[in-house]
C-alpha positions in Angstrom: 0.0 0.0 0.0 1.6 3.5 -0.8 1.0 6.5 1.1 -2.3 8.0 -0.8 -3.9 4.5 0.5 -2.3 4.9 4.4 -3.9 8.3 4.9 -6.9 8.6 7.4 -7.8 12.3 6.8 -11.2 13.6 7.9 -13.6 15.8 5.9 -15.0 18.6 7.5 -16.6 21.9 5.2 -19.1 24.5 6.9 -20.7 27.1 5.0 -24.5 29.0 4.8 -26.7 28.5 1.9 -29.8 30.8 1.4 -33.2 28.9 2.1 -35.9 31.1 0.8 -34.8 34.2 1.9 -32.7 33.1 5.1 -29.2 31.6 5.7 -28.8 28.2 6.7 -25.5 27.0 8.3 -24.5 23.6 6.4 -21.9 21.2 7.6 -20.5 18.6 4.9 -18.6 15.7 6.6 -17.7 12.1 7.4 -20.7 10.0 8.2 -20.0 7.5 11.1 -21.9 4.8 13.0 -23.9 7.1 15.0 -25.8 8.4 11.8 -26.9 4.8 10.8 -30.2 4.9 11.9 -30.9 8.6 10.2 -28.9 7.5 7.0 -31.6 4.5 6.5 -34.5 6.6 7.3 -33.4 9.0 4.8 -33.2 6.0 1.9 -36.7 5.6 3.2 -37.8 8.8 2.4 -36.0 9.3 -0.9 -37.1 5.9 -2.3 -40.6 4.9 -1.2 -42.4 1.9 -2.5 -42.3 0.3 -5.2 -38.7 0.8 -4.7 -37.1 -2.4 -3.3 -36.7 -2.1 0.6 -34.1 -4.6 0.3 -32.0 -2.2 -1.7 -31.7 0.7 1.2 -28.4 0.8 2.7 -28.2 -1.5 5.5 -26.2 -1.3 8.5 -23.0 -4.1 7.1 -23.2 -2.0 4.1 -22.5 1.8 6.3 -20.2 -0.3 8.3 -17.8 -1.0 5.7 -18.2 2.5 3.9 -17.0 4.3 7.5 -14.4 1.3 8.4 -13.4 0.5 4.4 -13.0 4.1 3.3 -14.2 6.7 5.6 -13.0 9.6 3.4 -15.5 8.4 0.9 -18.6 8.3 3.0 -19.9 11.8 3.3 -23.2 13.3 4.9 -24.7 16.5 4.8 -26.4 18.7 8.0 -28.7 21.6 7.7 -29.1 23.4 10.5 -28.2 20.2 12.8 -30.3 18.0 11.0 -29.1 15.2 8.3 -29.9 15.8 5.3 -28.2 13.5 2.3 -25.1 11.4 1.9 -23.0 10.4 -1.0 -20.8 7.4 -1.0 -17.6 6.0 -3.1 -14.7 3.8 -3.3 -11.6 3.6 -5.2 -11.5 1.6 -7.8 -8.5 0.6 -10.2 -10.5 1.7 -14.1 -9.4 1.1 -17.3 -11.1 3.7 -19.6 -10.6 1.3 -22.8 -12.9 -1.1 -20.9 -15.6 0.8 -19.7 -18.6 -1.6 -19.6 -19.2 -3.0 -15.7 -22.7 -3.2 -13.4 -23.1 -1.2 -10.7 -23.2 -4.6 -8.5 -19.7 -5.4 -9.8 -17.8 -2.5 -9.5 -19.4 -1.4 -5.8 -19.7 -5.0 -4.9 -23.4 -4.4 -4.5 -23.3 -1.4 -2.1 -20.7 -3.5 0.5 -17.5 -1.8 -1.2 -15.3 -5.3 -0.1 -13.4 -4.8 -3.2 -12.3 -0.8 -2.4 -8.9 -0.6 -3.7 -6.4 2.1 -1.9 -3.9 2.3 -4.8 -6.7 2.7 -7.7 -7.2 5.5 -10.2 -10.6 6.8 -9.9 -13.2 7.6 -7.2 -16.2 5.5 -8.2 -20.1 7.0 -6.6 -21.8 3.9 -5.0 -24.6 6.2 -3.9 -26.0 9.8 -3.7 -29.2 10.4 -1.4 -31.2 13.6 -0.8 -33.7 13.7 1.6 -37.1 15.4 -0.4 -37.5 17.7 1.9 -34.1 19.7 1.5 -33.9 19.2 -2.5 -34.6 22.7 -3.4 -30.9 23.6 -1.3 -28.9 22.0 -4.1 -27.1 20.1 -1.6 -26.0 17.5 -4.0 -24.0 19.5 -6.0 -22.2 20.8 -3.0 -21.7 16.7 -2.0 -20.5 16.3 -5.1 -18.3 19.8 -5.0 -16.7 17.8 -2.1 -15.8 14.4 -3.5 -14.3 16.6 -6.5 -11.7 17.5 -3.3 -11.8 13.8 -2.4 -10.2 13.1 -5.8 -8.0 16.1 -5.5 -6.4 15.0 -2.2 -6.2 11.6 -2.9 -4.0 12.5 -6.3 -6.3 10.3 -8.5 -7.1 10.6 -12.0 -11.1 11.1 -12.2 -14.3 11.1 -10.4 -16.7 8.3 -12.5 -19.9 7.0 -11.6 -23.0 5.9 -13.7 -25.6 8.0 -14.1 -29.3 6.6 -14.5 -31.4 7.8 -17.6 -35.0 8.0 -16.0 -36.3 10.2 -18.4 -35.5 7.6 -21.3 -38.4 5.4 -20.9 -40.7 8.2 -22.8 -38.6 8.2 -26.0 -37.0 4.9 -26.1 -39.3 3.7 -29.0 -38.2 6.3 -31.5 -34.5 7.0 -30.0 -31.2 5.3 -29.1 -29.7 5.4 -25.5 -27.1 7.5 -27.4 -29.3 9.8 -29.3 -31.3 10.5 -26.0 -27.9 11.2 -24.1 -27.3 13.5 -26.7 -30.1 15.6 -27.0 -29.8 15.9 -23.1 -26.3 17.2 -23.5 -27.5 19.4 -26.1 -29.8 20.9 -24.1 -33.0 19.7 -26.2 -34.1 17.2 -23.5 -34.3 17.6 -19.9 -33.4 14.6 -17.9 -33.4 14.5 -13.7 -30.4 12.8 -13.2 -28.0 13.3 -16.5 -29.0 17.3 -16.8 -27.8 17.6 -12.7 -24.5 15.5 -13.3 -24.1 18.2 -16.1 -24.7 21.0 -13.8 -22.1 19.8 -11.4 -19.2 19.5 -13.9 -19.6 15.8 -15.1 -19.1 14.7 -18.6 -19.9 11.9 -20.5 -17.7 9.0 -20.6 -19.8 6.6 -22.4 -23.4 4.5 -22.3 -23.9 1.1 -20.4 -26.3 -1.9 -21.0 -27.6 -3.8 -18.4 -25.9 -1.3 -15.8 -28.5 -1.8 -13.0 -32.4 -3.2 -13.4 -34.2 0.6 -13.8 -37.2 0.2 -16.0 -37.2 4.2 -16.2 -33.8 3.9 -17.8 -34.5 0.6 -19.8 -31.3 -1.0 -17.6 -28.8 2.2 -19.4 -26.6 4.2 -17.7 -24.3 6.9 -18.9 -20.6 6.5 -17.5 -20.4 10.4 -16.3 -16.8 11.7 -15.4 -15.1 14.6 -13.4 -11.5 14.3 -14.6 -8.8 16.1 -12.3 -7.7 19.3 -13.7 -4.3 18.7 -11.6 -3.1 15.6 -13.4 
């Protein structure tokens, strides 16, 4: 293990963000066991049935993102209370071989197979709670694993973003096309038109990345390359 792998540093960032007319003081930092309980509830709230219970983080799975890679496992607090989380390992990528499942390359959430001397910081996970969406906090999560990748000296932030918009023009449009009329900016999509927003570019599309009918099973590989390498 070399250095960038030994390091233990902790994430702290406060700042104030304006909430409809007033300033809110917002902490960004390392999620630990005593947030376990909030962190579920807040998978709860973000993905209601019919979303899969089975697939909210359970407590093995927050165990091994504080004890595995702490300075990937992020929350943010408004005002005291939690309000999201974003999650990642490191992962050794090969841009020439981009195709992978989200279950293979975050060993399904449990991040066993978190790699200290890798090149990239994969997202497992980002989670807002509805009630503090309108704050943008998830840019300002993903702000901070930008500095995640910075610190650690790696070559890109990568992740794969879902396409939930795609369902209502996959019969007369490719995964491709539709990516690219988002990127364009002649289609609006929820999740690939925020990765945009926050400095994310696309790397390439995935079949069969993760079972989202919205999507049709695509993702786009979106990436934050480090300007410092």
């Amino acid at each position: 293990m070399d250095e960038r792998g030994m390091e233990m540093s902790r994430y702290r960032k406060r700042f104030y963000l304006n909430n409809q007319g007033r300033n809110v003081e917002v902490v960004i930092r390392n999620y630990n066991e005593a947030d376990f309980d909030e962190l579920i509830e807040i998978q709860k709230e973000s993905f209601p049935p019919p979303f899969p219970s089975e697939l909210w983080w359970n407590k093995e799975q927050l165990t091994n993102h504080v004890t595995l890679f702490q300075e990937g496992a992020l929350c943010v607090e408004v005002e005291g209370t939690l309000a999201g989380s974003m999650t990642s390992l490191i992962v050794n990528f090969d841009p020439a071989h981009p195709d992978h499942t989200w279950e293979e390359i975050t060993d399904n959430g449990y991040i066993r197979n978190h790699d200290p001397n890798g090149n990239t910081l994969y997202i497992v996970d980002i989670c807002i709670r509805p009630s503090h969406r309108k704050l943008d906090l998830g840019k300002w999560l993903m702000q901070s694993m930008y500095e995640v990748v910075v610190h650690k000296g790696l070559d890109r932030l990568l992740g794969g973003g879902r396409m939930p918009g795609y369902y209502k023009y996959a019969d007369e449009m490719s995964a491709e096309q539709y990516v690219d009329a988002v990127v364009s900016g002649n289609l609006k999509d929820p999740v690939i038109s925020f990765l945009l927003r926050c400095g994310r570019t696309p790397l390439g599309i995935v079949a069969n990345y993760l079972e989202d009918e919205e999507s049709r099973n695509y993702a786009v590989l979106m990436e934050w390359k480090n300007p410092f390498k």
